[in-house]
C-alpha positions as CSV (number, residue, x, y, z in Angstrom):
1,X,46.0,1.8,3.6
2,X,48.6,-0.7,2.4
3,X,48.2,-2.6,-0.9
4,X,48.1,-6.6,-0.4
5,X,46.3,-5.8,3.5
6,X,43.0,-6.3,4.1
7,X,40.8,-3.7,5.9
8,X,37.3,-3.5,7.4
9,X,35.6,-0.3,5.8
10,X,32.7,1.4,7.5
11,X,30.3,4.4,7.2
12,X,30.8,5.0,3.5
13,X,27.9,5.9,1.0
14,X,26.7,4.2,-2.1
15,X,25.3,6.3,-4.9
16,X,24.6,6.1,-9.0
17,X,27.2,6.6,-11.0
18,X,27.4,9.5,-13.1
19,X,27.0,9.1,-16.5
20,X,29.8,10.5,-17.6
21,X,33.6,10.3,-17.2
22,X,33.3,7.5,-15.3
23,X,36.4,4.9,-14.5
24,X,34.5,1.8,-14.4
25,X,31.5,0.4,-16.2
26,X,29.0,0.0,-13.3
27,X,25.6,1.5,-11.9
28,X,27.2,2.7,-8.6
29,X,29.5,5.0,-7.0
30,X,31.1,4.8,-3.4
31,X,31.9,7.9,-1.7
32,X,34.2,7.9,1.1
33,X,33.6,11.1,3.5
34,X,35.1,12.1,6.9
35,X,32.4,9.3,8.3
36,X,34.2,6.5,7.4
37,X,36.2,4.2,9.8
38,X,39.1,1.5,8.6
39,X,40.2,-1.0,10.4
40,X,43.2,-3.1,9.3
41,X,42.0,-7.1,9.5
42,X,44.8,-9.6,10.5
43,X,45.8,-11.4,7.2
44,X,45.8,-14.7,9.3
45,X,41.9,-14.2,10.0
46,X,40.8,-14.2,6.8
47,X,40.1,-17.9,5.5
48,X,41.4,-18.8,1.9
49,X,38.9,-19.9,-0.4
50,X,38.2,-19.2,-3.7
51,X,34.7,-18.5,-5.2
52,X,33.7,-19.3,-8.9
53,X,30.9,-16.8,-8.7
54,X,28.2,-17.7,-11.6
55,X,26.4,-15.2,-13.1
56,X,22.6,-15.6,-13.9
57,X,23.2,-16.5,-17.6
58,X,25.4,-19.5,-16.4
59,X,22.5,-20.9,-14.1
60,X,20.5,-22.7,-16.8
61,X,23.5,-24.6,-18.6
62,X,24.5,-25.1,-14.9
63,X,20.8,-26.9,-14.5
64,X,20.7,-28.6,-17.3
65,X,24.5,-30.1,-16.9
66,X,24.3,-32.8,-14.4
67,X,28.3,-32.9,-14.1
68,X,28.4,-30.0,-12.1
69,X,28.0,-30.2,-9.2
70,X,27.9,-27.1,-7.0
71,X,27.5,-23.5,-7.9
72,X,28.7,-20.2,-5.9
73,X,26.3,-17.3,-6.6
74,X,26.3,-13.6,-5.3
75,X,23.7,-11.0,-4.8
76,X,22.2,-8.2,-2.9
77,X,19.2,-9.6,-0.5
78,X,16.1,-8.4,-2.0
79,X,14.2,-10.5,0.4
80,X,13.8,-13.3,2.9
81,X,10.4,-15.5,3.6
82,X,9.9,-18.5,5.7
83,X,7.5,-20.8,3.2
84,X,6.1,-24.0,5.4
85,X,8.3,-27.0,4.8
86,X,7.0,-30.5,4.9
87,X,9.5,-32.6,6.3
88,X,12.9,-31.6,6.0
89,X,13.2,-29.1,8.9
90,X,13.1,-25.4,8.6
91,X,13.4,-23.4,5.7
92,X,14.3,-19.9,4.8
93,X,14.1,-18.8,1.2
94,X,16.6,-15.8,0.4
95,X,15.6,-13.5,-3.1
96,X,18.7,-12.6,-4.6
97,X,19.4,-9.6,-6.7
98,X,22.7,-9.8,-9.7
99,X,24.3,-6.9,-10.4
100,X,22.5,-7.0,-13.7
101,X,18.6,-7.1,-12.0
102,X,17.8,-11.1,-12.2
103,X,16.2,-12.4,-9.3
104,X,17.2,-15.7,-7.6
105,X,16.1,-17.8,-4.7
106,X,18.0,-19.8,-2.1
107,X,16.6,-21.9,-0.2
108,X,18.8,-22.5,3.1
109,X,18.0,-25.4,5.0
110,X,17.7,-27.3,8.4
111,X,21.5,-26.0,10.5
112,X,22.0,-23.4,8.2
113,X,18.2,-22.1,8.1
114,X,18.4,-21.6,11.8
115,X,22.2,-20.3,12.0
116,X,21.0,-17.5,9.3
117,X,20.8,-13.6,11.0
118,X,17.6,-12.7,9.2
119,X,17.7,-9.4,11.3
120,X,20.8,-8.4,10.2
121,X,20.1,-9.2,6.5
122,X,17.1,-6.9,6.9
123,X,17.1,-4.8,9.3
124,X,19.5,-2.4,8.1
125,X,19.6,0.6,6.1
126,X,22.5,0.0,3.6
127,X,22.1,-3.2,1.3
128,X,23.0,-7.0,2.4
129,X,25.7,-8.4,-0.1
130,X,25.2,-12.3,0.0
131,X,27.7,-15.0,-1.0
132,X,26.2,-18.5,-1.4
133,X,28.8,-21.6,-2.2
134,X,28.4,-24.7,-2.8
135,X,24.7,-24.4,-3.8
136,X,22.6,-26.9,-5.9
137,X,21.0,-25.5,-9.4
């Protein structure tokens, strides 16, 4: 591996960190074994954006602040349903997990509803990171 390349990383295993001597302050470890497979991913198909990820803390001032206008938020799926929607076309409702526990819904809508992989948010056996942009509080 090169530093400034991107690479698709594979096979690895997520596990709690210890609780001692430990180089970063978070709940989990990832171990790279012989299982793993990288795969260097061209620079040029990577799109550029950048996220202002808001952590759950920030969501209420975000609410109650009517000059902001959309909010980027991250999370682990913890769940998806499909409630019954009157009018406005299909719905899917994604439960969101924070690194810190706090639970969040997002409810994705009409194109994007339909567009949505619920089966591969789900059906697998290690966790679904999400990335929602551009959301409404």
């Amino acid at each position: 591996m090169r530093i400034n390349n991107c690479y698709s990383i594979k096979g690895y295993v997520s596990i709690s960190a210890k609780t001692t001597l430990r180089v970063v302050d978070h709940q989990a470890s990832i171990l790279f074994g012989t299982s793993i497979t990288v795969v260097p991913i061209d620079k040029d198909a990577i799109p550029r954006y950048y996220f202002n990820f808001a952590s759950y803390a920030m969501l209420e001032k975000r609410f109650q602040d009517e000059n902001i206008l959309v909010t980027d938020f991250i999370g682990r799926v913890v769940d998806i349903t499909e409630p019954p929607s009157k009018d406005k076309g299909r719905l899917l409702r994604v439960s969101l997990q924070e690194v810190g526990g706090k639970m969040i819904d997002v409810s994705l809508w009409q194109d994007i509803a339909t567009s949505f992989d619920q089966e591969a948010a789900t059906q697998g056996s290690d966790p679904v990171i999400f990335a929602a942009t551009s959301l409404k509080v």
